[in-house]
N, C-alpha and C positions, 0 to 999 in steps of 0.2 A: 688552182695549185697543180702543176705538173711537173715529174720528174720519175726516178726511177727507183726505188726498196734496193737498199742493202747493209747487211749488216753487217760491222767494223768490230772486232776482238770482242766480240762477245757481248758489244752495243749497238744499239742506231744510234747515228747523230745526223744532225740534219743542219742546213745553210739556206738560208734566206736571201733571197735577189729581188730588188726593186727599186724604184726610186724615191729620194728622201725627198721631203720638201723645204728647204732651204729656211730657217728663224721657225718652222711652224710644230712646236713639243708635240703640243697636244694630238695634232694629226698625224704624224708619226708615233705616239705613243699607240694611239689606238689599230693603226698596223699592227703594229708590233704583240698589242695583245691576240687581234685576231690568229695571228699566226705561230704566236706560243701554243695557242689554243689545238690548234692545226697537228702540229707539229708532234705537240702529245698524243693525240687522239692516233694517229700514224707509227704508235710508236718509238718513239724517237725521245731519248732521254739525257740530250742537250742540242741546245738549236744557237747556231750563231748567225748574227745580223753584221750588216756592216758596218766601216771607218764612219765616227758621228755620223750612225744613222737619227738617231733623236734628234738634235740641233739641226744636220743636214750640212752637206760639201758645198758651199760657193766662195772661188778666189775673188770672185769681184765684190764681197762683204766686206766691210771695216770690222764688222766683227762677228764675235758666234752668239746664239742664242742661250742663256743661260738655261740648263734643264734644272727645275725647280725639285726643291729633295720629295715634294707629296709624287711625282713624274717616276719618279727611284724609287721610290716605295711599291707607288703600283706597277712595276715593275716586279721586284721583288714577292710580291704576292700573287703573281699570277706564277711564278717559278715554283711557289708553293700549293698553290693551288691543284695546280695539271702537274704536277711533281716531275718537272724536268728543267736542268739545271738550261740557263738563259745568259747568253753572251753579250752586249752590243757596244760597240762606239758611241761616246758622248763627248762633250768640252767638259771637262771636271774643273769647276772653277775652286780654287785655294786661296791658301793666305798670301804665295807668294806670286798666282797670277794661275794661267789658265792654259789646261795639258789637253793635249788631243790622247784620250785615253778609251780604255775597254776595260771595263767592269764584265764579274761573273757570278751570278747567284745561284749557290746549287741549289737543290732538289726540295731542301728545307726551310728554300726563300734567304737565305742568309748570303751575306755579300761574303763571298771565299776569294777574290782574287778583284785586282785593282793594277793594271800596268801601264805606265805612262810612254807614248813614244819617244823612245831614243831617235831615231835618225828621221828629223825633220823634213819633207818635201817643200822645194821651192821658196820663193818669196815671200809669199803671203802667211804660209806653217809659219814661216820665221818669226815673222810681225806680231802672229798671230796666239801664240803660244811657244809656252817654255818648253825645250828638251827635256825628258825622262831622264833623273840623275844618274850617275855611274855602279852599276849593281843593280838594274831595272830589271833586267834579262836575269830572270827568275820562275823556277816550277813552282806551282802552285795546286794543293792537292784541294780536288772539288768532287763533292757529293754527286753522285747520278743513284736513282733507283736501287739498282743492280751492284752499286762498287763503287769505291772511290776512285779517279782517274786524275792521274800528275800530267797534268798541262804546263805549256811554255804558251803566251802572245806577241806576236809581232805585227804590228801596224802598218802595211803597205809596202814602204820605204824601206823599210826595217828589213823586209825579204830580198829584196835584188842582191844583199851578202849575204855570203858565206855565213860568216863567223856567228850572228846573233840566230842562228839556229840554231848550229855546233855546240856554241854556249848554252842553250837549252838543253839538246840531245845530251850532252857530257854530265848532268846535272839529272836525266832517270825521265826525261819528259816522254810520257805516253802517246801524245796528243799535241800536233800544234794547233794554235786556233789565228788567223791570220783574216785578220776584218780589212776591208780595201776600200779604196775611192778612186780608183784606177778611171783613168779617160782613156777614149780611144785614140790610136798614135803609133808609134811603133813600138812604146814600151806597152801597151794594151795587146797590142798583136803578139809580144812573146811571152808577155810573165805569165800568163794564165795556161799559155800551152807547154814553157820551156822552164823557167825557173821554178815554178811550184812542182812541177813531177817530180826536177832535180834533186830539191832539198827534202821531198819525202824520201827520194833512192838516197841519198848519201849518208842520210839520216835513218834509217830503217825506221821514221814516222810516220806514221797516218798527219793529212791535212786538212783540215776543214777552212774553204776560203769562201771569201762571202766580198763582194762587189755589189757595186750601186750601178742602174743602170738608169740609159736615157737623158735630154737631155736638162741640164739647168742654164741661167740666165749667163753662165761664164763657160761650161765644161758639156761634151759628151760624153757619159760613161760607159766603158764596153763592156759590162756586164760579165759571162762568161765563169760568172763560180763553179767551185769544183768541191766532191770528196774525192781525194787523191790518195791513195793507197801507198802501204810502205814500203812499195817497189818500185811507186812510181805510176801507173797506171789506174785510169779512172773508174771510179765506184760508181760517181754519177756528175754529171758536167753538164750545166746549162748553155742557152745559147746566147747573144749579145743581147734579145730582150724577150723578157717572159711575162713582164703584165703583173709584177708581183708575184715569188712565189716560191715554193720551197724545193729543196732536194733535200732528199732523204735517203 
């Protein structure tokens, strides 16, 4: 794990970079705990992973891997555990079909926030999963150690606008949390260096971005997450591939 210490209003928060493994829970769940693990230990009193990092990002799949709820649980208890609240992208499967979504368990293991993506990417998101209904784009107050903190998430796609940040900021959001599955391209070349500082300055928010890197069986992903400060300027910024590993 490499990266750089800094502390955000009166917190750490920390973002995870790696790559997911495409249908495999289990071995992505157990990343995922080593590095909750990590993360507390470092300080750090909310750690975000990326867009379905549990299930994992491949467009040439017919479909996503269901994360089974004992996956969510042990989840959930490792948040309680190392008491620091745990972000990540999963396929949330429902009654009426299955959202590419991000769950958030604060500090006391309890599931405090649930957001479905509104703005779909591509063909296969389409196929693949329902849009987040109208009124998704909502704060969400979630436990850390230290305070409570009113978060806003946005799912990749969701950041390239304006407006579904604005709509967070205008509603008291402290915090965005912005989980990605970003490929490299020329939209991988600017969002990580141009759109994410943008919408922290406009917004006078802190961002915490979390991308999947390396390659899968359909995509290369460019890596590059960030904590980006609410002026716009970075706290701490990875590079397109780290080996698994955190920023704090």
């Amino acid at each position: 794990f490499g990266c750089a210490a800094a502390a955000m209003a009166g917190y750490c928060a920390a973002v995870w970079q790696g790559p997911a493994v495409p249908s495999d829970v289990d071995q992505n769940l157990e990343v995922l705990l080593s590095a909750v693990r990590q993360a507390s230990l470092r300080g750090a009193e909310i750690v975000l992973f990326p867009e379905l990092f549990l299930c994992g990002y491949d467009i040439s799949a017919s479909s996503v891997a269901a994360v089974p709820a004992q996956s969510l649980t042990r989840v959930a208890q490792a948040a309680r555990d190392h008491k620091i609240a745990v972000a990540v992208g999963y396929a949330e499967e429902a009654e009426d079909g299955v959202y590419n979504a991000c769950a958030v368990w604060g500090c006391t293991g309890e599931l405090e926030a649930n957001y479905r993506k509104v703005n779909l990417w591509g063909d296969w998101e389409k196929r693949i999963f329902l849009p987040g209904a109208p009124g998704s784009l909502k704060c969400f107050s979630v436990s850390l150690p230290s305070r409570r903190v009113h978060l806003g998430i946005m799912i990749c796609f969701d950041v390239e606008f304006p407006e579904p940040a604005r709509c967070l900021a205008v509603q008291g959001a402290e915090l965005l949390l912005v989980p990605t599955a970003l490929a490299a391209g020329e939209m991988g070349a600017q969002t990580p260096f141009q759109v994410m500082p943008t919408r922290a300055q406009e917004n006078g928010i802190p961002i915490l971005y979390s991308n999947l890197e390396g390659p899968t069986a359909s995509l290369l992903f460019c890596g590059s997450s960030a904590i980006v400060g609410p002026h716009g300027g970075d706290i701490a910024r990875a590079g397109r591939a780290v080996g698994g590993g955190l920023l704090v």
